[in-house]
KOLDOVEX-695976 format. One record per residue (C-alpha): residue in three letters; x, y, z. Coordinates in Angstrom, 1 decimal, decimal comma. Layout:
<recs>
ALA / X / Y / Z
...
</recs>
This chain:
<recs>
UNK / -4,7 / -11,8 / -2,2
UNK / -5,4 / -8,3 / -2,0
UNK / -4,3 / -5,6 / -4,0
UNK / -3,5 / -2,1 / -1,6
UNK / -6,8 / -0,5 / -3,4
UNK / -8,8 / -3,0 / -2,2
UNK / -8,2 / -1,8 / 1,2
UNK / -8,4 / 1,6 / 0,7
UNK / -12,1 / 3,2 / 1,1
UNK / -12,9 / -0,1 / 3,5
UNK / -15,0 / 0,8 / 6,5
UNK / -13,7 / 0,7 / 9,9
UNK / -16,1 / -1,6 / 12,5
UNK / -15,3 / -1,7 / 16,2
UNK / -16,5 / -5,3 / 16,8
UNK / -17,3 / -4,3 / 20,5
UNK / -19,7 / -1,9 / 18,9
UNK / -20,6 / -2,5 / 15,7
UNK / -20,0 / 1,2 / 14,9
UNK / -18,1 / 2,1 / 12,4
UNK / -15,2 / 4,5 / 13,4
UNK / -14,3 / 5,4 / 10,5
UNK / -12,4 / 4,6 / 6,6
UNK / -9,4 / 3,6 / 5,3
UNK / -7,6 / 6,9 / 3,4
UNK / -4,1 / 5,4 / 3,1
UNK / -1,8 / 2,9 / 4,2
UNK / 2,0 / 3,3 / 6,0
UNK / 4,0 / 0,8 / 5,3
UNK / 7,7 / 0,2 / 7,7
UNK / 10,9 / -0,3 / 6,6
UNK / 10,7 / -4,0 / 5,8
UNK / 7,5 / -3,2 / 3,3
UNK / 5,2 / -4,2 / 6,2
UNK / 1,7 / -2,2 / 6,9
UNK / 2,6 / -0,1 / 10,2
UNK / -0,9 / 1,7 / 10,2
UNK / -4,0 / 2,7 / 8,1
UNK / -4,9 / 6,4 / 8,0
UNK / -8,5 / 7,4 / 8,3
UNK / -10,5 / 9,9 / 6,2
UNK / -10,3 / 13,1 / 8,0
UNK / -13,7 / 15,0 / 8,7
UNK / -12,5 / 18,5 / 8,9
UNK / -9,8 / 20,5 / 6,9
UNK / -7,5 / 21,1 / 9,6
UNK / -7,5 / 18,3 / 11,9
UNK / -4,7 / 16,3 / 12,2
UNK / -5,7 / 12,1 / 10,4
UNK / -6,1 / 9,7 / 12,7
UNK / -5,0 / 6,2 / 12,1
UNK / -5,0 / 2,7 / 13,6
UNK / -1,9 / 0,9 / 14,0
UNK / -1,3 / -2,8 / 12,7
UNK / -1,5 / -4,5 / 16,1
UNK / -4,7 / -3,0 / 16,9
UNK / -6,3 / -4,7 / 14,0
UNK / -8,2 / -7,6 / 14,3
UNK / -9,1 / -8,3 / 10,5
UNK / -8,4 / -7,0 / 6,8
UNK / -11,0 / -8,5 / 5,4
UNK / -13,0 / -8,5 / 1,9
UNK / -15,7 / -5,9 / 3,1
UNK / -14,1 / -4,3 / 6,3
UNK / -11,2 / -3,4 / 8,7
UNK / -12,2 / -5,0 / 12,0
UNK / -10,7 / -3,2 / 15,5
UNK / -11,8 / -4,5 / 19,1
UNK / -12,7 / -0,8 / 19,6
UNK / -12,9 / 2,8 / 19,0
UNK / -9,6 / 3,0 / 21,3
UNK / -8,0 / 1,7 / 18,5
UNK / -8,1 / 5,0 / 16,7
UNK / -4,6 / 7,0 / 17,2
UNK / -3,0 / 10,5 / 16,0
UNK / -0,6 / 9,7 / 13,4
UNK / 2,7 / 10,9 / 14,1
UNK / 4,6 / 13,6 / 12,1
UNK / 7,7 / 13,1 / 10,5
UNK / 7,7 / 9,1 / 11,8
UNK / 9,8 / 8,3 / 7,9
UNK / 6,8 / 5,8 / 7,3
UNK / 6,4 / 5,3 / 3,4
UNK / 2,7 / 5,8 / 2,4
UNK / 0,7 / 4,6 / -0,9
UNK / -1,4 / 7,6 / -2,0
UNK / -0,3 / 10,5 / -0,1
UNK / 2,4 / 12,5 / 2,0
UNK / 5,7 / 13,4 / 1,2
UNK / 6,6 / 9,5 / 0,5
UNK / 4,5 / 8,3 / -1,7
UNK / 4,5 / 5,2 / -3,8
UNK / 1,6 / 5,8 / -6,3
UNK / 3,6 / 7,6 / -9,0
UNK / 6,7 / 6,7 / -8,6
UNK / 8,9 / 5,4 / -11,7
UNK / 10,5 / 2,1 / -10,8
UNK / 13,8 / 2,2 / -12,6
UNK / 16,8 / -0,2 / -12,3
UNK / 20,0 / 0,3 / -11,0
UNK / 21,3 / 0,6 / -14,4
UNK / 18,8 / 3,0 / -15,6
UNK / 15,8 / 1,3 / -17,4
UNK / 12,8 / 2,3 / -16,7
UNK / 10,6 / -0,6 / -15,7
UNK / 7,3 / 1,2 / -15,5
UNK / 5,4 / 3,7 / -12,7
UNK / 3,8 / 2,3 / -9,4
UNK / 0,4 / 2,1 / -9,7
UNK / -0,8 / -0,3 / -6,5
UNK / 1,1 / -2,4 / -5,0
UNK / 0,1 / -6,3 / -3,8
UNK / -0,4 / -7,5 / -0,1
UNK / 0,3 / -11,1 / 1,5
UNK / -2,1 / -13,5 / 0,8
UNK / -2,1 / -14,6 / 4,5
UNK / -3,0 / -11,3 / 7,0
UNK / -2,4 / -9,1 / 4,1
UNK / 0,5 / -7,2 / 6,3
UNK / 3,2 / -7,4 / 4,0
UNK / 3,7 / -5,8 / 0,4
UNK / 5,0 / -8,8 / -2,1
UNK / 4,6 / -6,9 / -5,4
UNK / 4,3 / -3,7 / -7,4
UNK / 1,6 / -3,7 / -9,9
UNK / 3,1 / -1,4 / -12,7
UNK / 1,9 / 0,9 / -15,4
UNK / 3,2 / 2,5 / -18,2
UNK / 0,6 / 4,6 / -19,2
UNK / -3,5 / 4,2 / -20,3
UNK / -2,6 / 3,8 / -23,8
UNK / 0,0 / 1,2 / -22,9
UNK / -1,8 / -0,4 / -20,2
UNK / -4,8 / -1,0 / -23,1
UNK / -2,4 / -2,5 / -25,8
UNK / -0,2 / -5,0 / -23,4
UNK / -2,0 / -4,3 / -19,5
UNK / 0,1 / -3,3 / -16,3
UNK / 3,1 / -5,7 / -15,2
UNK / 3,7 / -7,6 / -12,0
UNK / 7,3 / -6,9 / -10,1
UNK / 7,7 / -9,0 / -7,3
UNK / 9,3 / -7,0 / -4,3
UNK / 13,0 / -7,3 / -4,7
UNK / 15,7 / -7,8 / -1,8
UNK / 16,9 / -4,6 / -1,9
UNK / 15,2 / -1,8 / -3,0
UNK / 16,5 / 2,0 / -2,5
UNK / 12,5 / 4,3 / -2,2
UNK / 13,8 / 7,7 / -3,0
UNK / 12,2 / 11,1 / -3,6
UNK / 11,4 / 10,8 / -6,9
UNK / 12,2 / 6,8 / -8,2
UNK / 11,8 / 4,0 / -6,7
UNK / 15,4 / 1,9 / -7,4
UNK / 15,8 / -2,0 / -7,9
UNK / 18,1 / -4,3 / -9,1
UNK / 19,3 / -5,3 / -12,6
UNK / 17,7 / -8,1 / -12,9
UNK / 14,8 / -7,4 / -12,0
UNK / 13,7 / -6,1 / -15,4
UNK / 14,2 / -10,0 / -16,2
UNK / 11,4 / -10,5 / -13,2
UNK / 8,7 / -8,5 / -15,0
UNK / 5,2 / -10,8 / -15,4
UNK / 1,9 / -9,8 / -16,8
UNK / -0,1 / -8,4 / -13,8
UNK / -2,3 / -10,9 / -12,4
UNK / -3,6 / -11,5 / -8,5
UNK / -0,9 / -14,3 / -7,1
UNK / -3,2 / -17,2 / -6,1
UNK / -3,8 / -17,4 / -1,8
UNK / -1,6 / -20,1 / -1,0
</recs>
């Protein structure tokens, strides 16, 4: 099980090569809460990120992100509506999670990938604030059936405030 932050500063290996092509900035994640591409650190100011797409990569694993080659590095395209973790105009990282009746569950802090291939987002690990997070820690939200991302919450169902768990790493199945 791997938390999205676990990805995130991994080094990019071309297996052909052994070079490394680059590091994981950020991840995109699709419409059905599935990783579409992991942006790479940018090396100058103005140049445009590059990223590689999901089916270019070969393995998510504990110490790197494994490609066949550096062919596997792609411009990222503007303006796709892909949701993003740490940065961009939709971000998660931030974002108050609040139920369709108006509580306020708690604010995204990471969110938790598939114990399998690590593709899919199955959770939200949330926070309520250092103090809080101290006193009682973070809270687990598994990913709902329907949930609305907007500009500045992120909306769930009812009862999903009735789904709330202590956070914890799901055990690999």
């Amino acid at each position: 099980m791997k938390r999205a932050r676990d990805v995130i500063g991994l080094p990019i290996i071309s297996v052909k090569t052994g070079k490394q092509i680059g590091t994981a900035k950020d991840m995109e994640l699709g419409e059905d809460w599935s990783i579409e591409a992991v942006l790479l650190e940018t090396k100058h100011w103005f140049s445009t990120p590059g990223c590689i797409l999901w089916k270019d990569i070969i393995a998510l694993g504990e110490d790197a992100i494994t490609v066949h080659d550096e062919d596997a590095v792609t411009q990222r395209e503007e303006g796709a509506g892909h949701t993003s973790l740490i940065n961009g105009d939709r971000k998660l990282k931030g974002l108050p999670v609040v139920t369709a009746n108006g509580q306020q569950l708690g604010i995204v802090d990471d969110v938790y990938l598939d114990p399998n291939l690590g593709k899919k987002v199955i959770g939200y690990e949330l926070t309520e604030g250092f103090i809080s997070d101290l006193r009682e820690g973070r809270k687990w939200l598994p990913l709902p059936e329907s949930v609305t991302v907007g500009e500045d919450a992120i909306i769930v169902p009812m009862h999903c405030q009735d789904a709330l768990e202590d956070s914890f790493i799901p055990k690999e199945e």
